[in-house]
N, C-alpha and C positions, 0 to 999 in steps of 0.2 A: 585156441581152445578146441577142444574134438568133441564126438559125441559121448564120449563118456567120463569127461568131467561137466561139476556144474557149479553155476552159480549159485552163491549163496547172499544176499542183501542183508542186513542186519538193522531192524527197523529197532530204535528206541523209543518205546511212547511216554519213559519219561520228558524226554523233550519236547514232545509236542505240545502245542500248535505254532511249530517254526514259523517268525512272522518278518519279513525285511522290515528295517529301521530306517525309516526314509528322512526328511526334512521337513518339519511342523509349517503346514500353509499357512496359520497366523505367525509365528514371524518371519516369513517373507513377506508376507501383507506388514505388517508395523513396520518393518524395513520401509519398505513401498511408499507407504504413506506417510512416513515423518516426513518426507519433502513432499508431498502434495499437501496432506490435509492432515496439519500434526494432532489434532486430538483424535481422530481417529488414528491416526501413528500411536499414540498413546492405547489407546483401547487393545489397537490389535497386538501391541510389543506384551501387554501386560496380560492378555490369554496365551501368549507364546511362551512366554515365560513358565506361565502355567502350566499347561502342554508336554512343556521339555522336560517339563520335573515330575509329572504325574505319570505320562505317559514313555519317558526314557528316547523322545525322537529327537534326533538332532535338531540345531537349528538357535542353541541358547545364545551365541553369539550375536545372530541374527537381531535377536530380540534383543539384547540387551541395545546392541547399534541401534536397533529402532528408537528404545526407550530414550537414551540418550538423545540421540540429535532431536529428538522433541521435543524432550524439555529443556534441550539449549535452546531452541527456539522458542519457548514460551519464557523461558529468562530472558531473552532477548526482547522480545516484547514487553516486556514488562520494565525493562532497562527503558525503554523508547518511550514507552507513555508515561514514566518518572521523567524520565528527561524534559520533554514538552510542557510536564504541569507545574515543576520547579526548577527547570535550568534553562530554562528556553531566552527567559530575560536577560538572563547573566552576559 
């Protein structure tokens, strides 16, 4: 380019306020936590869930994985303390 051309930028403000679309921190938290501490796996998959739909940020997969293996895990407990209170004899 020399001095006597020029730039010209072409600003649209109907698009603004350009925001990046990152990864919702409640569900990597419900991720996180369905194998540590699943009711809160539960708590945080089901703000993530939330999140992803209100606010359009990635991450519903996440959430949904969280919600899931938590409440396998609470089936699964709930398998085990049925099993012990009527099949344990058998």
């Amino acid at each position: 380019m020399n001095d006597t051309e020029t730039s010209t930028v072409h600003l649209d403000p109907q698009n603004w306020p350009v925001r990046a679309v990152g990864t919702d921190a409640m569900a990597v938290l419900g991720l996180v936590f369905a194998f540590v501490l699943f009711p809160l796996g539960i708590a945080f998959s089901a703000l993530g869930l939330r999140n992803t739909r209100r606010d359009g940020t990635r991450g519903r997969g996440l959430a949904l994985a969280g919600m899931t293996v938590s409440l396998l895990q609470v089936a699964a407990i709930a398998a085990l303390i049925l099993w012990a209170a009527f099949g344990a004899d058998s």
